[in-house]
C-alpha positions as CSV (number, residue, x, y, z in Angstrom):
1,X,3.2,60.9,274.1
2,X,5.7,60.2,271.8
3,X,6.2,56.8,269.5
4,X,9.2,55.9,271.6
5,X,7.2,56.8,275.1
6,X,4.4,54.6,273.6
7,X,6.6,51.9,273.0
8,X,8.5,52.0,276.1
9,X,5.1,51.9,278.2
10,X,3.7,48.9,276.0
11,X,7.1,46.7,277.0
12,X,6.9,48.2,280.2
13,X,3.3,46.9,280.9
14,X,4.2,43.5,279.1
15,X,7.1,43.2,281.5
16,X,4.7,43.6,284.7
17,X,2.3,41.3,282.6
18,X,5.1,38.7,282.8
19,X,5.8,38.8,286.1
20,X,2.0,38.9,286.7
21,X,1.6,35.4,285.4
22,X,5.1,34.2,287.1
23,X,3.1,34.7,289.9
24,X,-0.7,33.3,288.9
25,X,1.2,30.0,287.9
26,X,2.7,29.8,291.0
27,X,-0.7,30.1,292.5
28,X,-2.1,27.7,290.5
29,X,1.0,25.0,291.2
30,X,0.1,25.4,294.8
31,X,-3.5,25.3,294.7
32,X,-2.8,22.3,292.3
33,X,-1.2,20.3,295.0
34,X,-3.5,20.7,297.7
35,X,-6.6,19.9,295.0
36,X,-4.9,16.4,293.8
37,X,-4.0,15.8,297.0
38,X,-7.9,16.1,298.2
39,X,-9.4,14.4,295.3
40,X,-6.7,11.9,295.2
41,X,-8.0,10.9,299.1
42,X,-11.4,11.1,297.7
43,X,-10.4,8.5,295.2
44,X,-8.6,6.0,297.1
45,X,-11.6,6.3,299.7
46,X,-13.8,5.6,297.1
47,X,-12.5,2.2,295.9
48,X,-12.2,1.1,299.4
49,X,-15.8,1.9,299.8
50,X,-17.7,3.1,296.3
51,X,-21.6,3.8,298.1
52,X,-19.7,6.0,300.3
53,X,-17.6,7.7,297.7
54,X,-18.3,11.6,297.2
55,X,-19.8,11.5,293.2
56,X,-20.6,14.8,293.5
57,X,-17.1,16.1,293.8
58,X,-15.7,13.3,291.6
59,X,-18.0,14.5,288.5
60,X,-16.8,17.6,288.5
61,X,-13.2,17.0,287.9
62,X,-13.7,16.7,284.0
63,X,-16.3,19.3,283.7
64,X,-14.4,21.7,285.4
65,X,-11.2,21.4,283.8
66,X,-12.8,20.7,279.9
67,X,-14.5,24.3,280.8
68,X,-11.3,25.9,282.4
69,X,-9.1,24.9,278.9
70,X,-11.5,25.6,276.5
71,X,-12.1,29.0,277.9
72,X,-8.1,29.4,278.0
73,X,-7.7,28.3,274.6
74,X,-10.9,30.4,273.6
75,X,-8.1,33.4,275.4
76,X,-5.2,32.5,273.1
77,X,-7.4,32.3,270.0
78,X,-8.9,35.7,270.5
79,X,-4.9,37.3,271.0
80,X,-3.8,35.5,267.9
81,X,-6.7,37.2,265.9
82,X,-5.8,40.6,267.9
83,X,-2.1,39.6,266.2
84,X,-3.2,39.3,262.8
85,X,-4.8,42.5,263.1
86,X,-1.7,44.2,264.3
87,X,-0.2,42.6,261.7
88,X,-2.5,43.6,258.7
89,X,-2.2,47.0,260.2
90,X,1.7,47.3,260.1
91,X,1.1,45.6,256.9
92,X,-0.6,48.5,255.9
93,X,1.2,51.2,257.1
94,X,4.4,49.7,255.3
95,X,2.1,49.3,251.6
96,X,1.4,53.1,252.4
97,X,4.8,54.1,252.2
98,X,6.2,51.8,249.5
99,X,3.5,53.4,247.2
100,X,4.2,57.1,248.4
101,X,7.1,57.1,245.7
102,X,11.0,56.7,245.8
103,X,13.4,57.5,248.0
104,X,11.0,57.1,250.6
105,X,10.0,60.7,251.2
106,X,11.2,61.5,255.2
107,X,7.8,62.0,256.6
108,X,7.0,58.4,255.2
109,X,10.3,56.3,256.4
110,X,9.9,58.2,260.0
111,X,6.3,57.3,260.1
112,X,7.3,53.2,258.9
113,X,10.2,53.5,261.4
114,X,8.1,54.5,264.5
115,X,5.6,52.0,263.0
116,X,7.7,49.4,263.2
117,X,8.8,50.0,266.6
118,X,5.3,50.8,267.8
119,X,4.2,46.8,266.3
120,X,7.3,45.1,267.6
121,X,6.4,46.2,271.2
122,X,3.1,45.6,270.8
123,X,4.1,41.7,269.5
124,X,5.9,41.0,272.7
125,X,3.4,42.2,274.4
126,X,0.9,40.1,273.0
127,X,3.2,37.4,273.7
128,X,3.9,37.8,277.2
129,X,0.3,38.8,277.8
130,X,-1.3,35.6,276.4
131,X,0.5,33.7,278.7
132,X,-1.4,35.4,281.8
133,X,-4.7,35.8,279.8
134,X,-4.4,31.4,279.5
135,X,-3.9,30.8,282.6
136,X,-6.5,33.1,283.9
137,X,-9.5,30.9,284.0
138,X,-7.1,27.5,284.7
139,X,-5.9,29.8,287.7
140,X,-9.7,30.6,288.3
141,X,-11.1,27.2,288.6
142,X,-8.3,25.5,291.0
143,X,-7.9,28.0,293.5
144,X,-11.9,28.0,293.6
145,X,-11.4,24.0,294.3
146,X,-8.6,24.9,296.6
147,X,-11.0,27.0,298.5
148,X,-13.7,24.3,298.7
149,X,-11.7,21.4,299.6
150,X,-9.9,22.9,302.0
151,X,-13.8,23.4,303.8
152,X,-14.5,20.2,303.0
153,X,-11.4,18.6,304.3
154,X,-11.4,20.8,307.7
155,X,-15.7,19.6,307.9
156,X,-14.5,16.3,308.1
């Protein structure tokens, strides 16, 4: 493929990427609602009545969502590393050419110019790709709730 075919596929895959996480944090809102609304129950049942209350389920609330954000912000840390690389890279490329002598010979300023296009698509895909790889274990953990409570709330 070509540099420009390259580029066009990257911001085509971090334009589905987008709208791929659109749709997980719409998922997650709804799962979200039905989850608060479940434990919320659970709480207000357990003041009325603490022996009763379900501790299981109410210990897991922090657990689970200290584990879901650190492994999302475990995701963002990794793709700003994976960004500094890109960038040390273009970096790079661009020290290459500025030593290869003056006027830029042609081979060179093609090569920076496809470069640069080649690192700006791959930026915004980064971007737009973080956003799904963060919410990917928040999304995880409360539509696995969603899916138990809902049991647990048609069992009783």
């Amino acid at each position: 493929m070509s540099p420009s075919t390259d580029t066009f596929t990257t911001l085509a895959r971090a334009n589905l990427a987008c709208a791929e996480a659109a749709a997980t944090a719409w998922q997650v809102t709804e799962a979200s609602h039905l989850v608060i609304g479940r434990r919320l129950t659970l709480m207000a049942r357990a003041l009325g009545s603490p022996g009763d209350a379900d501790h299981a389920e109410l210990g897991l609330m922090v657990p689970e969502k200290v584990a879901a954000f650190s492994d999302s912000a475990t995701a963002i840390g990794n793709e700003v590393l994976g960004a500094q690389r890109d960038a040390a890279a273009f970096l790079w490329d661009i020290g290459l050419a500025a030593i290869s002598g003056w006027p830029l010979p042609a081979r060179s300023l093609a090569r920076v110019c496809a470069r640069s296009s080649e690192y700006g698509a791959q930026a915004v895909s980064r971007t737009l790709g973080s956003v799904g790889l963060a919410l990917a274990p928040i999304h995880e953990s409360v539509t696995a709730n969603a899916r138990r409570l809902s049991g647990a709330a048609a069992a009783n």
